[in-house]
C-alpha positions as CSV (number, residue, x, y, z in Angstrom):
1,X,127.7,128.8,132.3
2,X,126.4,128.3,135.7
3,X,128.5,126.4,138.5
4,X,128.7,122.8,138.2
5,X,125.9,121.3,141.1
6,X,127.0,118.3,143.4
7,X,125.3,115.4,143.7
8,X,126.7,112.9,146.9
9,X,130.0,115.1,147.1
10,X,130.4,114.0,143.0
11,X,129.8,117.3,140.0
12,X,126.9,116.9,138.3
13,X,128.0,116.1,134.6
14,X,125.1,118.0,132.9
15,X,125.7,120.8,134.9
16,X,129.3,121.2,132.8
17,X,127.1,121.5,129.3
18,X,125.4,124.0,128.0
19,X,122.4,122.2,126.2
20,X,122.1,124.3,123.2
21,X,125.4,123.3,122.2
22,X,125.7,119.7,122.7
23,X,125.7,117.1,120.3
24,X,125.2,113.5,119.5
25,X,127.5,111.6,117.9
26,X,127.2,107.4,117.8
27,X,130.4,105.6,117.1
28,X,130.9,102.7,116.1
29,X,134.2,100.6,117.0
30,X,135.2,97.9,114.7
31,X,137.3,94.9,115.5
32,X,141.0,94.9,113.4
33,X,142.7,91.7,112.6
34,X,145.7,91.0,110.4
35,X,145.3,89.5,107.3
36,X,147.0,86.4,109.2
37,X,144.5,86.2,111.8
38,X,141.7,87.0,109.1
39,X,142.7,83.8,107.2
40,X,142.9,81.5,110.0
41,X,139.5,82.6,111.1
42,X,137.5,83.7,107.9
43,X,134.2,82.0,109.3
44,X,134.1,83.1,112.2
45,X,134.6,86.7,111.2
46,X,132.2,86.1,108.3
47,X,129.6,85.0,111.6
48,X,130.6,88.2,113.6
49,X,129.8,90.3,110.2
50,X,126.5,88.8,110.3
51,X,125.6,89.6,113.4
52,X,126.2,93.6,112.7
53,X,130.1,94.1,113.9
54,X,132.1,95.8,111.5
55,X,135.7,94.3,111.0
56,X,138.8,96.1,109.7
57,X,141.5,93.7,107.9
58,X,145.0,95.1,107.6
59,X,147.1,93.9,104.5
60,X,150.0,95.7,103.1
61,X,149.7,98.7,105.1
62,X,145.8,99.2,104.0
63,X,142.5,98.7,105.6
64,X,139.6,96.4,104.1
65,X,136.7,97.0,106.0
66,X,133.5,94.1,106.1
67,X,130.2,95.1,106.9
68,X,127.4,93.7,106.6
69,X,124.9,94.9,103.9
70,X,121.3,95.4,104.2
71,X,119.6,95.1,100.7
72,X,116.3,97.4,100.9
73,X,113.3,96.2,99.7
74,X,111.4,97.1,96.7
75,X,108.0,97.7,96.5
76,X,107.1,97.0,93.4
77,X,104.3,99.3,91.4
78,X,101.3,97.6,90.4
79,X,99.5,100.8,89.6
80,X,99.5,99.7,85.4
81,X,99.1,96.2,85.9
82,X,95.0,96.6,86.4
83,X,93.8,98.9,84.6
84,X,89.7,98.7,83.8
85,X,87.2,101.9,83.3
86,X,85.5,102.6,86.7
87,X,88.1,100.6,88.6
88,X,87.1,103.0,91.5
89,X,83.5,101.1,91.4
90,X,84.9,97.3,92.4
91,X,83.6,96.6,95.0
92,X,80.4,97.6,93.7
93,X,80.0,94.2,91.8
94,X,81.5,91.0,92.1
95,X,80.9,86.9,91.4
96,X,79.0,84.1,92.6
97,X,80.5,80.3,93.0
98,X,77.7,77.9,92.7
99,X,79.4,74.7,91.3
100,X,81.3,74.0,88.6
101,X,80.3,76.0,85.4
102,X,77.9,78.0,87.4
103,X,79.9,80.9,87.8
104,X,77.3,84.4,88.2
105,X,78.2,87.9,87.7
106,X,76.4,90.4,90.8
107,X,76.3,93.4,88.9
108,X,75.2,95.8,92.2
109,X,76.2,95.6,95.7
110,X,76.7,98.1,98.2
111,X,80.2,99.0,100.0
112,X,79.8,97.4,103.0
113,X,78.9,93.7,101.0
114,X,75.3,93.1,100.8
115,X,73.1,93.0,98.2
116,X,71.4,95.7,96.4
117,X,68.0,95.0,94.6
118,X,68.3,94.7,91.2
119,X,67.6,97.3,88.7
């Protein structure tokens, strides 16, 4: 390890650590009540909870912990829901609204949306 450089008369922390072997660690403190102080404030612990603390109650010489959790979404699959033959080709055909019961099928139209000629 080299020797620790000084920055106005102070060491310089990051000279004191060898980079390789460093290592993050986040920690997380958590607010402890008793389960006297828990009771007569239930709501607004409930409120701290919500906004992401994490709060330790002590009762009979053990520790409940609330946190808050976060339900992760499900995305559902659809993949068998629509099933057709030459599903890839859709947006090679598609309808036309002209009023009611005049509903037309466009058999042909290019990728980007216009027209084709007919066949």
């Amino acid at each position: 390890m080299s020797r620790p450089t000084f920055c106005h008369g102070e060491p310089d922390a990051r000279a004191l650590f060898d980079e390789s072997e460093t290592q993050l660690y986040i920690v997380q403190a958590m607010k402890s009540v008793t389960e006297s102080e828990a009771r007569k404030n239930w709501f607004g612990l409930l409120d701290e909870v919500l906004k992401g603390e994490v709060i330790a109650i002590e009762r009979k010489g053990r520790r409940l912990i609330l946190k808050l959790h976060e339900k992760k979404a499900v995305i559902p699959d659809y993949s068998g829901l629509i099933d057709f033959p030459d599903a890839d080709d859709s947006d090679m055909w598609g309808w036309e609204w002209k009023g009611p019961g005049k509903l037309r099928y466009l058999p042909s139209r290019d990728p980007a949306g216009s027209r084709c000629p007919p066949r």
